[in-house]
C-alpha positions, -999 to +999 in steps of 0.1 A: +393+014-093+416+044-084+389+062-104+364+050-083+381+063-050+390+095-059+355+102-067+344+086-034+366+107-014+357+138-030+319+131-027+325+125+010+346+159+015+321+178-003+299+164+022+316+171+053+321+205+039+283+210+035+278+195+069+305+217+085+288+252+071+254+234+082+254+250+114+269+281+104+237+287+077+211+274+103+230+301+128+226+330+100+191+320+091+181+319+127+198+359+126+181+369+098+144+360+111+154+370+149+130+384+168+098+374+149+084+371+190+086+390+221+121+391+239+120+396+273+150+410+297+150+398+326+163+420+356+172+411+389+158+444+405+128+455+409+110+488+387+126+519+398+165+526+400+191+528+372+189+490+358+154+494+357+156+526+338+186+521+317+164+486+309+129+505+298+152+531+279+165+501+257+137+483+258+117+511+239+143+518+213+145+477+208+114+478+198+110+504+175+139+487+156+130+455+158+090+459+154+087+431+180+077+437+219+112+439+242+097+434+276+112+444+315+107+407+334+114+417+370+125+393+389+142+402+424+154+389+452+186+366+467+214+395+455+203+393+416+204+354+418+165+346+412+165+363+379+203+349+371+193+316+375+165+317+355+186+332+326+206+307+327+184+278+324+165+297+296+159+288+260+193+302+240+169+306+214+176+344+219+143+354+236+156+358+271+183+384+278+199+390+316+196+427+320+222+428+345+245+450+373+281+446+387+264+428+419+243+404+406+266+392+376+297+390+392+295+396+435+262+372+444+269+339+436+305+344+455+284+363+483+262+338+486+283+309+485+259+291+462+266+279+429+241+295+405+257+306+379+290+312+364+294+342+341+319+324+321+302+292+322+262+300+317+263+335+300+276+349+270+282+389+268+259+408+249+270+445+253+276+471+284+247+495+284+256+523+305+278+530+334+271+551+370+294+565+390+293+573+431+298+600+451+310+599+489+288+619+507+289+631+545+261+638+566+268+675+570+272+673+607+299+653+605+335+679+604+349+664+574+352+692+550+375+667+526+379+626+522+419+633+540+405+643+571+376+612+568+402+587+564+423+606+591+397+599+611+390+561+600+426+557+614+423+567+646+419+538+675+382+535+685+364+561+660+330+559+656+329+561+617+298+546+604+289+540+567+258+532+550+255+502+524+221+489+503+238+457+508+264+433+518+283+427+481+270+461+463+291+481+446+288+508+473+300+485+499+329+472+478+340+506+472+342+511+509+361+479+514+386+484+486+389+520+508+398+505+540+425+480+529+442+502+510+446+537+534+447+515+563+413+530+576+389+515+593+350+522+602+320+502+608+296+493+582+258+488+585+239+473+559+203+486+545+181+465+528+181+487+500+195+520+490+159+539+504+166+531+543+208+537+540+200+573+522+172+584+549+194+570+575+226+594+562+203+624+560+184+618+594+225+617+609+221+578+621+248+571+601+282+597+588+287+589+553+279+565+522+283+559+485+257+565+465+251+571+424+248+609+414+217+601+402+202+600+439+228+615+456+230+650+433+193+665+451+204+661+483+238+680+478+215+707+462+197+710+492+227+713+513+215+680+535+246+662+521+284+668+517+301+654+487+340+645+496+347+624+459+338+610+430+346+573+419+349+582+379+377+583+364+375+622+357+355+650+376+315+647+369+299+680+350+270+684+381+298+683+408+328+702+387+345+710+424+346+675+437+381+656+433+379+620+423+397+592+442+424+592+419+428+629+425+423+622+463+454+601+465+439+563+455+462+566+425+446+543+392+418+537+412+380+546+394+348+526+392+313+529+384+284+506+382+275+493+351+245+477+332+246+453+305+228+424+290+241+388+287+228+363+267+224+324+281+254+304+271+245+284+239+229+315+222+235+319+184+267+336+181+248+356+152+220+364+173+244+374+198+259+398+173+227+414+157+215+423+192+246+444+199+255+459+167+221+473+174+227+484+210+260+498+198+236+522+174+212+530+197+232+539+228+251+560+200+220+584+197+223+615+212+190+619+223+192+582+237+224+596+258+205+622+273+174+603+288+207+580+301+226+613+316+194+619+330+197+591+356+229+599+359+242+574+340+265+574+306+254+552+279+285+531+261+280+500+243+311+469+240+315+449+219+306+410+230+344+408+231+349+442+246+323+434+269+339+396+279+375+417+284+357+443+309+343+420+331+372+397+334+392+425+343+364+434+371+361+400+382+397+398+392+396+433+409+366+428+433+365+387+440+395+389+457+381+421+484+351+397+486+371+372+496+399+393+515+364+409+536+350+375+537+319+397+526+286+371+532+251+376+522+234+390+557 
């Protein structure tokens, strides 16, 4: 009789064993035939601009490792939410990827007081793709020669400071914000519908200054029809050696720049999850893939998915809280 149980109750561990690695075999066979379909990567902009092109730039190397189609799905509109939303209500079958921005993943559904999506909840990190930083520009009529004298100026009583955003909630208009609370400076802000109408506004003298990425800012300080005062990165950029950075400026600790990456929905094969970025993290490691990426203006650097997770809790906690603080709201 004891016999008998013994046997019984190692027949039923060995099953719960074989059940319990169940999942964990589907989950590497799923891996190992991944993609034998087209992926798409859905972005929340439309074609043109850094996400776009830092999205086509992967997309094309995807495919030539994957020998399967990687396709741009874009899908604007509410702040990035249209094409969140439909991420996160996708398949996590690993065929639909959120090709994603600061604004969109983290600022929008706070913005827009609507409940769409929860990083944390609906997504899981894939990998950063690359990262942008901005330059604070004048309108070269203006007489600030440095940003000391334009926050000087924020300060006084009744100035007439104006600034250019693409947006309520965009990084450019946070950067601003963050600005203003801590020098104690304060200007008007008036928000484009897109980065297009802010930058012809700056240049025709409408508005003083803006943020914008080097990218689209860099021709226009060529040309002498802008004035850069500082850079948001963390060290001087190579095309604008002479400009100080914030930190430099006085905003001690204090860098950021735009980033792209791609999230996954929540649900998504952990192994999938981890085939897709051990092959970013080789890709974006190619030199010749880093320059098509410093030709927008952009650095490429993959994360890690746990990287990744760590980076944008860390920039969730910086920026909510200005959101909230500015009781920024979609316009």
């Amino acid at each position: 009789m004891h016999r008998s149980k013994a046997l019984c109750l190692a027949a039923a561990t060995a099953a719960g064993a074989v059940l319990s690695l169940a999942p964990i075999a589907a989950q590497a066979q799923a891996a190992g035939n991944w993609p034998d379909k087209p992926v798409r990567l859905v972005l929340p902009y439309p074609p043109g601009g850094n996400v776009d092109g830092a999205a086509r730039i992967i997309s094309d190397q995807l495919q030539a490792q994957f020998k399967q189609p990687f396709l741009v799905d874009n899908k604007p509109g509410a702040g990035g939410l249209i094409a969140g939303e439909f991420v996160a209500k996708a398949a996590p079958d690993g065929y639909t990827f959120f090709m994603t921005a600061n604004g969109p993943l983290l600022f929008s559904p706070t913005i827009f007081k609507r409940d769409a999506y929860d990083w944390r909840r609906d997504f899981v990190p894939v990998s950063s793709v690359s990262f942008t930083p901005l330059v604070l520009q004048v309108n070269p009529s203006t007489p600030y020669k440095t940003i000391g004298e334009l926050i000087e100026a924020g300060k006084k009583p009744g100035n007439k400071l104006t600034m250019a955003s693409p947006g309520a909630g965009t990084q450019n208009h946070l950067v601003s914000e963050y600005l203003q609370r801590d020098s104690g400076a304060h200007w008007v802000t008036v928000h484009y519908k897109g980065n297009a109408p802010a930058t012809t506004d700056l240049l025709g003298g409408q508005v003083d200054f803006n943020f914008d990425q080097i990218s689209v800012a860099q021709p226009f300080i060529q040309q002498g029809r802008t004035r850069p005062l500082a850079v948001t990165s963390p060290q001087r950029l190579p095309q604008l050696p002479d400009v100080p950075t914030l930190q430099e400026s006085g905003f001690k600790d204090f860098s950021t720049e735009t980033f792209t990456g791609l999230m996954a929905p929540k649900g998504t094969p952990e192994a999938i999850v981890q085939k897709l970025s051990q092959a970013l993290q080789k890709i974006l490691a190619d030199k010749a893939v880093q320059e098509r990426f410093n030709v927008l203006g952009s650095q490429a650097r993959a994360m890690t998915p746990t990287e990744f997770t760590q980076f944008l809790d860390k920039e969730d906690k910086r920026w909510i809280p200005i959101i909230k603080q500015a009781n920024i709201t979609a316009q």
